[in-house]
C-alpha positions as CSV (number, residue, x, y, z in Angstrom):
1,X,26.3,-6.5,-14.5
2,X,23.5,-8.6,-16.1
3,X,25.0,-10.0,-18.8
4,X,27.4,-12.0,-19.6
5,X,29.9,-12.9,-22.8
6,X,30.7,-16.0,-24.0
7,X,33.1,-15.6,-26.6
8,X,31.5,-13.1,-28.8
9,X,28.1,-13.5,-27.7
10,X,26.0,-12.2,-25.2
11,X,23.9,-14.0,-22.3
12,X,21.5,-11.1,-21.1
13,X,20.7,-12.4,-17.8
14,X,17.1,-12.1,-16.2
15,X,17.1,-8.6,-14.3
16,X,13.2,-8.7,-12.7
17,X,12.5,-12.4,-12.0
18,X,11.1,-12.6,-9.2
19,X,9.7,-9.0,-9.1
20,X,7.6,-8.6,-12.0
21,X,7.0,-11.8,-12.5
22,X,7.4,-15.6,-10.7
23,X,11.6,-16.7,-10.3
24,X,10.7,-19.8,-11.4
25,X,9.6,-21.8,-15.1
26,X,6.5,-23.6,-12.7
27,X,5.4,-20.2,-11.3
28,X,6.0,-18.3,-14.4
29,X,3.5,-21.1,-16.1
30,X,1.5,-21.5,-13.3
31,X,0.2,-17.7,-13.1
32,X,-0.1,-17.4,-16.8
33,X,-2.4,-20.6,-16.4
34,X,-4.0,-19.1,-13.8
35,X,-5.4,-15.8,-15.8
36,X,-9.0,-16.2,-17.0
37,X,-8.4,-15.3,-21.1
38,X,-11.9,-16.3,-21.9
39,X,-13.0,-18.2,-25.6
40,X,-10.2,-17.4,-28.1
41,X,-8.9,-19.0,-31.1
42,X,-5.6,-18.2,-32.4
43,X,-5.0,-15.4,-35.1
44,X,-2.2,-15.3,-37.7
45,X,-1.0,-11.8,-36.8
46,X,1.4,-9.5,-38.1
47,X,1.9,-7.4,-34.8
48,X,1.1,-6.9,-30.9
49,X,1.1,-4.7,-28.6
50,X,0.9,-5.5,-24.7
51,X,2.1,-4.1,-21.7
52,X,4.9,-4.6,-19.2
53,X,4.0,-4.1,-15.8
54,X,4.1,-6.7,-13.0
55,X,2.2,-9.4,-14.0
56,X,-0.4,-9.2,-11.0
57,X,-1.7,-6.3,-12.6
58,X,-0.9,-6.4,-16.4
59,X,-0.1,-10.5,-16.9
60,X,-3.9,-10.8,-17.8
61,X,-3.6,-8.1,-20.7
62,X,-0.7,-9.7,-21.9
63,X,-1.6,-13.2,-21.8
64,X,-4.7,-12.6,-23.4
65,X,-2.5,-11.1,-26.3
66,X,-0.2,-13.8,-26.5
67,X,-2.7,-16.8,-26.2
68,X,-4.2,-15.0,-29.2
69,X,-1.6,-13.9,-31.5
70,X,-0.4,-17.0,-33.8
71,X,3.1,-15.0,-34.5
72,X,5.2,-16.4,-37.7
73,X,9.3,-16.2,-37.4
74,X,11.2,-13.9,-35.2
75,X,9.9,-11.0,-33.0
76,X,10.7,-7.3,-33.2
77,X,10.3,-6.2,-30.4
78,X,10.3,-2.4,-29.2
79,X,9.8,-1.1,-26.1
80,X,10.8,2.6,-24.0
81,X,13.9,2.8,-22.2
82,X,13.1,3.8,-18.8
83,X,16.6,4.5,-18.4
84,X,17.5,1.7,-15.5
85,X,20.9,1.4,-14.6
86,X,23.4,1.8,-17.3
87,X,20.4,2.2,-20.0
88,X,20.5,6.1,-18.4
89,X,23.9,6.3,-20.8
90,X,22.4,4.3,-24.0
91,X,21.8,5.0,-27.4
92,X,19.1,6.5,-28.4
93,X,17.7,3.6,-29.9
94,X,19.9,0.7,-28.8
95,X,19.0,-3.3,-30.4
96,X,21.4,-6.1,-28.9
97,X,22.0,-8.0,-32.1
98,X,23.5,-11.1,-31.3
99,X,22.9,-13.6,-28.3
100,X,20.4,-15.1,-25.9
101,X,18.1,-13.8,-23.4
102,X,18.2,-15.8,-20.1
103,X,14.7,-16.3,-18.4
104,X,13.8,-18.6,-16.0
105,X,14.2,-22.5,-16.8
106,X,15.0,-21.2,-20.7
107,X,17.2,-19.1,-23.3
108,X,15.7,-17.0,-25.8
109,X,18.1,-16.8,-29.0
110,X,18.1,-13.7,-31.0
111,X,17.9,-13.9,-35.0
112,X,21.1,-12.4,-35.6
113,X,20.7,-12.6,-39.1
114,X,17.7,-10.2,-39.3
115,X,19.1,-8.0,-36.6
116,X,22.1,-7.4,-38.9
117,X,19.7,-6.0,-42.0
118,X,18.3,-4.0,-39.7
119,X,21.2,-2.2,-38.9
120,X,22.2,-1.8,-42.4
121,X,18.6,-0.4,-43.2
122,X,19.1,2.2,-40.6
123,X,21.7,4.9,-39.6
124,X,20.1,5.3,-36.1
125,X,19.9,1.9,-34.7
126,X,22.8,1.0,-32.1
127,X,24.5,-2.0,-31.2
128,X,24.3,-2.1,-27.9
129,X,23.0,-4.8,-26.0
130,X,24.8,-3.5,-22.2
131,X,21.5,-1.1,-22.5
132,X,19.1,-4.2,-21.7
133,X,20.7,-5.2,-19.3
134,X,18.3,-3.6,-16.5
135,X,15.3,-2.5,-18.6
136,X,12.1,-4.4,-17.9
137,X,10.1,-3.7,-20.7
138,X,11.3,-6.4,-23.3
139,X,12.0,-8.4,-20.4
140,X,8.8,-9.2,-19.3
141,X,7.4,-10.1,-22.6
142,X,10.1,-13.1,-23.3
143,X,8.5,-15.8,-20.7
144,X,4.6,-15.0,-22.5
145,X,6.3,-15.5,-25.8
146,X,7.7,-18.6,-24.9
147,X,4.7,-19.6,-22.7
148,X,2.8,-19.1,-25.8
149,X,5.2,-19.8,-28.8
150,X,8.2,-21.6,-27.9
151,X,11.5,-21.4,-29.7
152,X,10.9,-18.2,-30.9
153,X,13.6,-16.0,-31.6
154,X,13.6,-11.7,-31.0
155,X,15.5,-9.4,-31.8
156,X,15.3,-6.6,-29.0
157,X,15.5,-2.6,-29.4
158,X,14.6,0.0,-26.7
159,X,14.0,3.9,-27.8
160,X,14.6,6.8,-25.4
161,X,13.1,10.1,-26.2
162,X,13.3,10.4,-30.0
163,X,11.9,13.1,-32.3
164,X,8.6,12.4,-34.5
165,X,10.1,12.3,-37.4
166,X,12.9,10.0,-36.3
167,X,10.2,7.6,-35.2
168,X,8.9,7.5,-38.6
169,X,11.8,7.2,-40.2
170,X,13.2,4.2,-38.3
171,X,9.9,2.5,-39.1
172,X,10.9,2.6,-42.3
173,X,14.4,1.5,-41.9
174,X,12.9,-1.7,-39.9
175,X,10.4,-2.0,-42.8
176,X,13.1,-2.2,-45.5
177,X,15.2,-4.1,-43.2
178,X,12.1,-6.8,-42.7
179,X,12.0,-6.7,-47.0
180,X,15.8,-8.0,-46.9
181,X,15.0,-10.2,-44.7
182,X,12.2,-11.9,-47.2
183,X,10.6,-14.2,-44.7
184,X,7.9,-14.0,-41.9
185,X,8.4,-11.7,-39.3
186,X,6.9,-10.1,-36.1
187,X,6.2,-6.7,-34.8
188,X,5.8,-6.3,-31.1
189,X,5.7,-2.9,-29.3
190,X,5.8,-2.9,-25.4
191,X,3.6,-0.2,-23.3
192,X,1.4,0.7,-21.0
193,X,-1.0,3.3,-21.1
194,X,-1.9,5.9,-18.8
195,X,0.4,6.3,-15.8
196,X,-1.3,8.0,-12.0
197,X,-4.0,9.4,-13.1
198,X,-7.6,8.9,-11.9
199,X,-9.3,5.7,-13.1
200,X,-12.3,8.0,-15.0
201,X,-9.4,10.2,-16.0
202,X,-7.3,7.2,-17.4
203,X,-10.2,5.4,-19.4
204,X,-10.7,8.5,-21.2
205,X,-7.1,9.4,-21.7
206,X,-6.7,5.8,-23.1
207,X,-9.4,5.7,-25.1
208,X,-7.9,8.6,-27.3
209,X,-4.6,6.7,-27.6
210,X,-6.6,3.6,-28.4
211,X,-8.9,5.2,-31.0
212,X,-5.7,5.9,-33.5
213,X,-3.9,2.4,-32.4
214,X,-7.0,0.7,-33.5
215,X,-6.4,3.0,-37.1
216,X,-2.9,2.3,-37.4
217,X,-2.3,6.0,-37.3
218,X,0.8,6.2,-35.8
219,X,1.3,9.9,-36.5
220,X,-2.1,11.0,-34.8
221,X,-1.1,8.8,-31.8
222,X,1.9,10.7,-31.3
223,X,-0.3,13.9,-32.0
224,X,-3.0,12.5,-29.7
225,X,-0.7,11.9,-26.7
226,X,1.6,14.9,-27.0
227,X,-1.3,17.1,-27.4
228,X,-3.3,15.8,-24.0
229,X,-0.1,14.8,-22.3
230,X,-1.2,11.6,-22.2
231,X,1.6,9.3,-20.1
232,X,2.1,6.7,-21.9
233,X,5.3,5.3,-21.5
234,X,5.8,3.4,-24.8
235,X,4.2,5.5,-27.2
236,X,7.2,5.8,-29.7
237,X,7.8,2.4,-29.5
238,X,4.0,1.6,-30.6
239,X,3.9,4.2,-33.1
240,X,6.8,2.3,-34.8
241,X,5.0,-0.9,-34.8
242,X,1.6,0.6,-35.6
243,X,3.5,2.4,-39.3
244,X,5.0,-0.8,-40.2
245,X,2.6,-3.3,-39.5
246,X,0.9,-0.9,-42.2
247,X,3.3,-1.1,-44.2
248,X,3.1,-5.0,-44.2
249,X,-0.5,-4.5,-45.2
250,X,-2.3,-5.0,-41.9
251,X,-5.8,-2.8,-42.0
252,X,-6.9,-2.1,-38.5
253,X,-5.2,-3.4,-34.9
254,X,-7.8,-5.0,-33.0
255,X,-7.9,-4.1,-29.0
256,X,-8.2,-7.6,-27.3
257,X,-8.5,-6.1,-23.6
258,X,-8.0,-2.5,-21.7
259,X,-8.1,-2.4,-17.7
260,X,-6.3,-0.8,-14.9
261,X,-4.2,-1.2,-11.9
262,X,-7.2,-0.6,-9.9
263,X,-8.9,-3.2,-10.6
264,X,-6.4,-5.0,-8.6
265,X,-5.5,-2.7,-6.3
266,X,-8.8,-1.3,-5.4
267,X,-7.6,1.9,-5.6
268,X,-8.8,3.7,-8.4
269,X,-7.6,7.7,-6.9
270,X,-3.9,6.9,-8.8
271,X,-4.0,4.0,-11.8
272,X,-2.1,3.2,-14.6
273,X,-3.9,1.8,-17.7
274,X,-3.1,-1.5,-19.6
275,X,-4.2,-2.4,-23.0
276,X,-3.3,-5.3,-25.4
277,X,-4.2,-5.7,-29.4
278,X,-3.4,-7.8,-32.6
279,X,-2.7,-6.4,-35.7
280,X,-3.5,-8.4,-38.4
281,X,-3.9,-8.5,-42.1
282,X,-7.0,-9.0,-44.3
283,X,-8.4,-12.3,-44.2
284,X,-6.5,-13.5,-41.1
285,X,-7.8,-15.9,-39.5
């Protein structure tokens, strides 16, 4: 098992240090260093959306994102299941509502308080943090966040394979939820784009998907990918963030950067694509 209980809290323990990204606090910090992220200043934002690869191929996007994004209170975040380990048996949706998150050299505490609205506001969310325990794709994000904006708290939640219309309604319930909560939150959705596919045949997959991220049309990017079979892996998970970042007023998400595998591979016969934005409100700065 990955995580641990102490008393009536959980201690998720680190599943993919030192596979997707450095075992260590120093290497963790000095990779993210390491990424060129180019001029930037930092933007009050109401959402994100990066990918979770290994960071030798997808850190860049990510850190790009996170050097960026000027997040205010705790962090939704949602990202797929990819049904590791036990999280083949989870709940559809599954959150882990009270605890920490181990990474290395740090704990990441989760905002219990907000997690427990949003369980109130929804009839579909789960408690049931044993379906982290080996999924990577909320994993990776925690050392950026911290990197980036330390002491922040989360509150976690991984989807399996859920039906449109239940993906619209738990953005709702999450909405509501957030409107309990009456202070500044976060939305951050977890994906990468196009998965194995030919680098020409990835950019222009992606680009659809992109095109309706950038409009905050979270029903035409579940249209859009189901209709071209487009593989990405978190596209539930963003459509989620995409409906209730509108919801919180945001206007338009903003792509920050879009590569591929092959750009470090050198192979571009069999890529997947990355892509990272903000999502910000009117007049953010």
């Amino acid at each position: 098992m990955q995580s641990l209980l102490t008393g009536f809290e959980m201690i998720r323990k680190a599943a993919v240090a030192g596979y997707f990204y450095p075992g260590s606090r120093e290497g963790i910090d000095r990779q993210i260093r390491g990424f060129p992220l180019g001029e930037f200043s930092r933007e009050d934002v109401v959402g994100l959306l990066a990918p979770h690869a290994g960071y030798k191929y997808s850190g860049r996007v990510a850190a790009m994102v996170y050097a960026r994004a000027k997040v205010s209170g705790p962090v939704i975040y949602i990202g797929p299941n990819h049904g590791a380990g036990r999280g083949a048996a989870a709940p559809k949706i599954a959150m882990m509502a009270k605890g920490t998150w181990k990474y290395p050299g740090g704990m990441t505490q989760i905002d219990s308080r907000l997690a427990t609205l949003l369980l109130e506001s929804s009839c579909q969310i789960a408690d049931a943090g044993w379906a982290h325990e080996e999924e990577h794709s909320l994993e990776v994000q925690i050392p950026m966040l911290e990197h980036f904006s330390p002491d922040t708290q989360i509150v976690p939640i991984i989807i399996s394979r859920i039906d449109d219309g239940e993906v619209m309604e738990l953005a709702e319930c999450i909405y509501q939820g957030i409107v309990k909560y009456g202070g500044p939150v976060t939305l951050a959705a977890s994906t990468d784009m196009s998965h194995y596919v030919p680098q020409e045949m990835a950019e222009k997959l992606d680009r659809m998907a992109i095109e309706r991220i950038e409009a905050l049309d979270a029903e035409g990017l579940l249209k859009t990918v189901r209709a071209n079979r487009i593989s990405m892996c978190g596209a539930q998970p963003t459509a989620v963030v995409v409906e209730v970042c509108r919801k919180l007023g945001a206007k338009q998400a903003h792509l920050v950067e879009y590569t591929t595998s092959g750009e470090v591979s050198g192979d571009y016969s069999s890529v997947v694509g990355y892509s990272g934005f903000t999502i910000s409100r009117p007049g953010a700065e």
